[in-house]
MARMARFI-361201 format. One record per atom (N, C-alpha, C): residue in one letter; x, y, z. Coordinates in steps of 0.2 Angstrom, whole numbers, plus 5000, padded with zeros to 4 digits. Example, Ala and Ser with C-alpha at 12.3 -4.5 7.8 and 13.67 -1.06 7.14 Angstrom:
a506649725039a506249785039a506649845039s506449895035s506849955036s506450005039
END
This chain:
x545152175178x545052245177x545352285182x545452235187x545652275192x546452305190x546952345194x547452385193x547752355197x548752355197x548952295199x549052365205x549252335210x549452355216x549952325223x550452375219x551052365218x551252405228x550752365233x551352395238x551752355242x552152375244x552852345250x552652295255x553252255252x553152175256x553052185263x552752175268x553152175275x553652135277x553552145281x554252095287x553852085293x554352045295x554152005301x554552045306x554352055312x554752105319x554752055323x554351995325x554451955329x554851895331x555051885326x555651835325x555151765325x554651775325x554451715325x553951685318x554351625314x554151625309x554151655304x554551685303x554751755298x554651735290x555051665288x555151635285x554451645281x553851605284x553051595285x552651665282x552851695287x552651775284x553051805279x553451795277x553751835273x553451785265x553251725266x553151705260x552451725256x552051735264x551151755262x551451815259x551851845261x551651925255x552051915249x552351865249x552551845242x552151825240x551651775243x551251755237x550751805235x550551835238x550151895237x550651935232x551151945232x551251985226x551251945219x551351895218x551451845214x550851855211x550351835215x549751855212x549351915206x549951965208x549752035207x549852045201x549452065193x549552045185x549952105187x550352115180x550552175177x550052175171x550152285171x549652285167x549852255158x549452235157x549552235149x549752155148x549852145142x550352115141x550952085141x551052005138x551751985138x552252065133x552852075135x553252115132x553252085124x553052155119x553052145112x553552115109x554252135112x554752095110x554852025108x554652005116x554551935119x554151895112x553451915112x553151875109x553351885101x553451935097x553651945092x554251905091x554551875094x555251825095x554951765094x554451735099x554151685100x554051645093x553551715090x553151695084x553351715077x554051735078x554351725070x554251685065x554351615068x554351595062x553451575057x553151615061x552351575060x552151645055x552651695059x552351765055x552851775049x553251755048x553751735042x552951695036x552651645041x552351605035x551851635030x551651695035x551151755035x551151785030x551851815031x551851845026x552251835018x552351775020x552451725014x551751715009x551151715013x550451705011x550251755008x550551795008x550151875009x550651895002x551251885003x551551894995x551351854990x551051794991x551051734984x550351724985x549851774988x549251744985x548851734979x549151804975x548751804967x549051714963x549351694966x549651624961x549451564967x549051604972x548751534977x548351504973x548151414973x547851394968x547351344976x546751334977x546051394973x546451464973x546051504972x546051564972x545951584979x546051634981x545651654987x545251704988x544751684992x543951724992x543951794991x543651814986x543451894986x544151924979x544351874977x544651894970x544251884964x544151924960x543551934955x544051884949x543551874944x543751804941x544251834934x543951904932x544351954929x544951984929x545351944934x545751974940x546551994933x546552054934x547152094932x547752104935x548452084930x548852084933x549052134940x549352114946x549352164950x549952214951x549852274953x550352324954x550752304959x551152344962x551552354969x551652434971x551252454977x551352484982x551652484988x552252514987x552452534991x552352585000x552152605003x552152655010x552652665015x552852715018x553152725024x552452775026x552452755032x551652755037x552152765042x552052845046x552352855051x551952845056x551952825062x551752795067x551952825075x551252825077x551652875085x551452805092x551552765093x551152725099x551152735105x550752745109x550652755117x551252695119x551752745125x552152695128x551552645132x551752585134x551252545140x551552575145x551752595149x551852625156x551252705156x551252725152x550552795151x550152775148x549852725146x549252685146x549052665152x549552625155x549552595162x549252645168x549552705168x549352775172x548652785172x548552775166x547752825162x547252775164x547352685164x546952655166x546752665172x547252685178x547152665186x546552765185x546452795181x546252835185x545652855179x545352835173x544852835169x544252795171x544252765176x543552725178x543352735185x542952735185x542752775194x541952695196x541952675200x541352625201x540852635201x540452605196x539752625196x539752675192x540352685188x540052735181x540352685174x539552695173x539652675167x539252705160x539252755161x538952815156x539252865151x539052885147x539252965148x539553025152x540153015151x540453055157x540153125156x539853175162x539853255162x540553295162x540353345158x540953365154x541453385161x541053415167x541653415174x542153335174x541953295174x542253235174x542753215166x542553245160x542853255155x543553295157x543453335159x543953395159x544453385166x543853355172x544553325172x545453265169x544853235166x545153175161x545853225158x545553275155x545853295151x546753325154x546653335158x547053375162x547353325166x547253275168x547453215172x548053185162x547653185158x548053155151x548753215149x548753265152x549153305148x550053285153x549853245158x550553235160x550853155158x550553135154x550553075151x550553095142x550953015139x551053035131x550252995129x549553035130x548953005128x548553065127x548153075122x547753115121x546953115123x546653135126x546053155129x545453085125x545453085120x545153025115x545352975116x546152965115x546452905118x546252895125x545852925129x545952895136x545452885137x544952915135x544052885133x544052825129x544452815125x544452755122x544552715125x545252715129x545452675134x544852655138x544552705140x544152695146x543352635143x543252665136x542652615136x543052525132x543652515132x544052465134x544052425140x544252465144x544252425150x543552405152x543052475151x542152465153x542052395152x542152375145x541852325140x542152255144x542752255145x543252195149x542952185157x542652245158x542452235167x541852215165x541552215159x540852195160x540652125158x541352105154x541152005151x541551995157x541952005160x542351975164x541851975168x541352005172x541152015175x540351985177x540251955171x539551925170x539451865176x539651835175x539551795180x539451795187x539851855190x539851875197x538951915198x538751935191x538051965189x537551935191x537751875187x537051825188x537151785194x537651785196x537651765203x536951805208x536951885207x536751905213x536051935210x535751915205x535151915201x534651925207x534651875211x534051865215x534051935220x534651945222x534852005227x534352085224x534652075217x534552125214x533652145212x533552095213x532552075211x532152085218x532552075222x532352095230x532252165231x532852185229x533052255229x532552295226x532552275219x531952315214x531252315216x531052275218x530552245222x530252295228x530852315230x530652345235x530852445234x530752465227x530752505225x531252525221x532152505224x532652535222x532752535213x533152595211x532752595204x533552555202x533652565195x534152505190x534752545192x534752605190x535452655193x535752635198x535252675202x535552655208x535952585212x535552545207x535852455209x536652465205x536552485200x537052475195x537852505199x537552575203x538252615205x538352565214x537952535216x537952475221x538452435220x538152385213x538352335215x539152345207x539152385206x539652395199x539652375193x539052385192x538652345184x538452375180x538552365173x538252425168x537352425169x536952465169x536452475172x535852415166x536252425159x535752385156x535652345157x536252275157x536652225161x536152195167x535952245174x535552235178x534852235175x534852265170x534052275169x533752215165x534152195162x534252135158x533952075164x534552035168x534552035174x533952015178x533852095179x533152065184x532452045180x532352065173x531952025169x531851955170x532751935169x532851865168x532551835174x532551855180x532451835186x531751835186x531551875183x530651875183x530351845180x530651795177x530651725170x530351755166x530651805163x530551835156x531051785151x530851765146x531351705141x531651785137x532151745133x532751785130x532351815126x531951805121x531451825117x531251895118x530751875125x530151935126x530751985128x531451975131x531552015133x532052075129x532252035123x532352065117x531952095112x531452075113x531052095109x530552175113x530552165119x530452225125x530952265122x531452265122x531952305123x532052355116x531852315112x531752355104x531052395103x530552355108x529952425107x529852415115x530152465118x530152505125x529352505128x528952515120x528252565122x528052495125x527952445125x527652375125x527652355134x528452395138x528252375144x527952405150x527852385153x527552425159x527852495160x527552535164x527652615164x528352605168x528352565175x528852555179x529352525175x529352455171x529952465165x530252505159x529652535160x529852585154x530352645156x530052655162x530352705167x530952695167x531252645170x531552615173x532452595165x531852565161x532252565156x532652605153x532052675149x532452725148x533252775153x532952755160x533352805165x534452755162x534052685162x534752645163x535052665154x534652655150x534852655143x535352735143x535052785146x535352855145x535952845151x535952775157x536652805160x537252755159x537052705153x537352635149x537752675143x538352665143x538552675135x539252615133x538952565139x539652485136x538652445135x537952435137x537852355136x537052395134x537152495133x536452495130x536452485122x535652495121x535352465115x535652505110x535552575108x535552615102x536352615102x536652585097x537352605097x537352655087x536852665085x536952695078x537252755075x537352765081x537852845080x538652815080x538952765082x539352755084x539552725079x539052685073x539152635069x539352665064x538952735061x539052795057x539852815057x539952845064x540552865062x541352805061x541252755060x541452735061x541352675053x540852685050x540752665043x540952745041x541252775043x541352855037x542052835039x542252825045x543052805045x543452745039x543052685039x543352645034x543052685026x542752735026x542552765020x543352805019x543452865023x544152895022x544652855021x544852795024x545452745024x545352695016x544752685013x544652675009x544852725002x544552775001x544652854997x545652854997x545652865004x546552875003x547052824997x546752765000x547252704996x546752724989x546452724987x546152714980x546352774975x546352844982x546952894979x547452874976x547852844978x548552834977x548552774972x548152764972x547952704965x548252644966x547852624973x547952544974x547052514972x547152484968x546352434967x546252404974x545752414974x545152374981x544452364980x544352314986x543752304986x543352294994x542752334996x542752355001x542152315004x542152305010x541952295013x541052245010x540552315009x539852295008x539852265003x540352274999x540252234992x540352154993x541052114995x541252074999x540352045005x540252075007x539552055012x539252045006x538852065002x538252054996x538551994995x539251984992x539551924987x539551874992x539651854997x539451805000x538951795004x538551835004x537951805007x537551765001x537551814994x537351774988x537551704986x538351694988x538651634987x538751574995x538551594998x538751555004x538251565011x537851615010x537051625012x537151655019x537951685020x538151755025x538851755025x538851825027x539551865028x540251805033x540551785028x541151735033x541751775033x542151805028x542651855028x542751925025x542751965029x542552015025x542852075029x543452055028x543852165031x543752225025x543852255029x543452345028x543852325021x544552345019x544852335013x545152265011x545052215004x545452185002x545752214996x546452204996x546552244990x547052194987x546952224981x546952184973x547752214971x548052224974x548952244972x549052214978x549852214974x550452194982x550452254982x550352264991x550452334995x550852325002x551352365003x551952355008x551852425013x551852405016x551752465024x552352445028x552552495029x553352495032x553652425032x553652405023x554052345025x553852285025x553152285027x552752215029x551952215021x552052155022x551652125016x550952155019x550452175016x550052195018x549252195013x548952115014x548352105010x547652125011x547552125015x546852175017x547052225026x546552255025x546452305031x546152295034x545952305041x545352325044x545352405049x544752415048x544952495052x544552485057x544852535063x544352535069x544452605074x543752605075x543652675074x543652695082x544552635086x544552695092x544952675094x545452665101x546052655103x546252595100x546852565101x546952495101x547452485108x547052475112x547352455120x547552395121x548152395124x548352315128x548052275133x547252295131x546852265135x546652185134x546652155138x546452085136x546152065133x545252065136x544852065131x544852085124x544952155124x544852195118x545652135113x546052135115x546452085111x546252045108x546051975113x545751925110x545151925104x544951965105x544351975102x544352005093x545052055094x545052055090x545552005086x546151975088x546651925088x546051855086x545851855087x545151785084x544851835077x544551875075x544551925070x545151915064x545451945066x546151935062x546251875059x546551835064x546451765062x546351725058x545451745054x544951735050x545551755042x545451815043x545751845037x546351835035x546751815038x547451795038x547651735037x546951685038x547051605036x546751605028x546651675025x546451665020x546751695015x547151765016x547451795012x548251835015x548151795022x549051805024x548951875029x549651895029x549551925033x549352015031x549152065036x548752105033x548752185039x548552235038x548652305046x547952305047x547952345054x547352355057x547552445059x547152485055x547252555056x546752585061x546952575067x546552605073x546552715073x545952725073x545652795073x545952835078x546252785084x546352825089x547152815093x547352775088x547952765089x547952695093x548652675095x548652605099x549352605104x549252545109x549752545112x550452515108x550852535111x551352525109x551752435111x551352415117x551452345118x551052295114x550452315109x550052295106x550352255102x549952185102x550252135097x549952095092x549752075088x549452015086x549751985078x549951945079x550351885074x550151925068x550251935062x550251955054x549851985055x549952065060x549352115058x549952165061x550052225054x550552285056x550052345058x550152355065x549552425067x549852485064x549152525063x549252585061x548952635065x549352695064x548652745068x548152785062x548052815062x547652895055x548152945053x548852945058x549053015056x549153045048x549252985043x549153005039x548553025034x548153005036x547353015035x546953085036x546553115032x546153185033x545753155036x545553185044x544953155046x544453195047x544553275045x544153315045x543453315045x543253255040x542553255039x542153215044x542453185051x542353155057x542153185062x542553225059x542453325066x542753285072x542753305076x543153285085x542553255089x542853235095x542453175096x542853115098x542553065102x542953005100x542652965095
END
């Protein structure tokens, strides 16, 4: 999570040893990531030939024998759609900038709109949008906080000490740099509460003591990477793949979406195993690349690590089954952003009026 830091070698004045010295700050710089990723270039060279096979899969699937999952038995000869989808991506050098100055220690909440507004104005000397940089920001949040697990339960008992002797979940949390839920979780667990009782606490709040209830609500209102209520979040975000859905069906590409795909396998296979926002039932080309189903996502797409991987395993799933396929992020993406048989997209060609502003 950390940001690279990039300062000047020294030098040795004494003449002694120089050699010796000069190398320690090499290797301290060695050590030092750049941010982002390997160069898009670089990797998109690496994996031609695998993204060749991709999209080899993705044009010849209607004549794949079995068939592949989520094609109706009915199935009608397919069309061809064409698109040119114009595209804006964050350079990675003003992604880079945005990251060293979007996260402050021991916040992990809802920013006040003073801290907002500075964001704001901190993004206008940079190619990134005020959304894009909250975006960014609850990216990196989410990478500080799995990365970060470990060094957590490490200091569990510190943090029960603490509580113990008064100190409330917040205040632990802007101490020690932890999202406050995370800590609250944590000190339960120290308290040999089992995963259970303490999941099941957390879903009815009324059930705990006055001091964890206290204590719970204070963290859950200053949590927005590891609190409970995310359903406002899910909302906008199932209206997104509703508008990205409506578009294509507009233009009269046949599909089929998401909940329906969830119902048909969990009836045939007893739960959801592949299942992106859109699979669509035509051959449909986006600038050029074969393009079998969609997924949409309803916020930055950062060259962030974690967020990478995560979704790069995601993808994966769906491309071993119907080739290759886009991922239309809400908020736009970086421009280093990469992943094997998946052509990114941003919304600008999208109405997103009915989402209103916001991230």
């Amino acid at each position: 999570m950390s940001q690279p830091n990039r300062g000047n070698q020294g030098g040795s004045s004494s003449g002694k040893n120089p050699r010796s010295r000069n190398n320690r700050g090499g290797n301290r710089n060695k050590r030092q990531r750049r941010y982002g990723s390997t160069a898009k270039k670089t990797l998109e060279e690496r994996n031609a030939t695998i993204i060749q096979e991709m999209e080899t899969q993705a044009r010849g699937r209607f004549k794949q024998q079995p068939t592949p999952m989520g094609f109706p038995k009915d199935m009608i000869e397919p069309k061809t759609f064409k698109f040119d989808w114009d595209i804006s991506p964050v350079p990675l050098k003003d992604e880079e900038a945005m990251a060293g100055k979007v996260m402050r220690k021991g916040e992990f909440g809802w920013l006040e709109d003073e801290r907002v507004d500075e964001i704001a104005v901190i993004a206008k000397d940079y190619k990134m949008t005020l959304e894009q940089a909250l975006s960014l920001r609850s990216a990196l949040l989410q990478q500080k906080t799995v990365y970060g697990h470990g060094r957590l339960r490490s200091q569990g008992g510190k943090m029960l000490r603490l509580y113990n002797e008064g100190v409330s979940v917040v205040d632990l949390s802007t101490r020690f740099d932890f999202p406050p839920m995370n800590i609250f979780r944590i000190i339960l667990t120290e308290m040999r509460w089992s995963k259970s009782k303490i999941k099941e606490s957390l879903r009815q709040p009324s059930r705990l003591s006055k001091r964890e209830r206290e204590e719970f609500e204070a963290a859950e209102a200053a949590d927005r990477v590891s609190n409970v209520d995310q359903g406002e979040s899910q909302e906008r975000a199932d209206l997104f793949e509703d508008i990205l859905a409506d578009w294509f069906e507009e233009q009269g590409v046949r599909l089929r979406r998401q909940p329906e795909m969830v119902k048909e396998q969990k009836q045939d296979l007893g739960r959801p195993v592949r299942t992106p926002d859109l699979l669509f039932l035509d051959h449909v080309e986006i600038n050029g690349k074969p393009v079998a189903w969609i997924d949409a996502k309803h916020f930055y797409g950062a060259d962030v690590d974690f967020q990478r991987k995560k979704m790069a395993k995601q993808m994966a799933r769906y491309i071993e089954e119907w080739g290759s396929g886009a991922v239309v992020y809400r908020h736009g993406f970086s421009q280093n952003l990469f992943m094997p048989g998946c052509t990114l997209l941003d919304a600008n060609v999208l109405d997103l009026s009915k989402l209103g502003s916001g991230e």
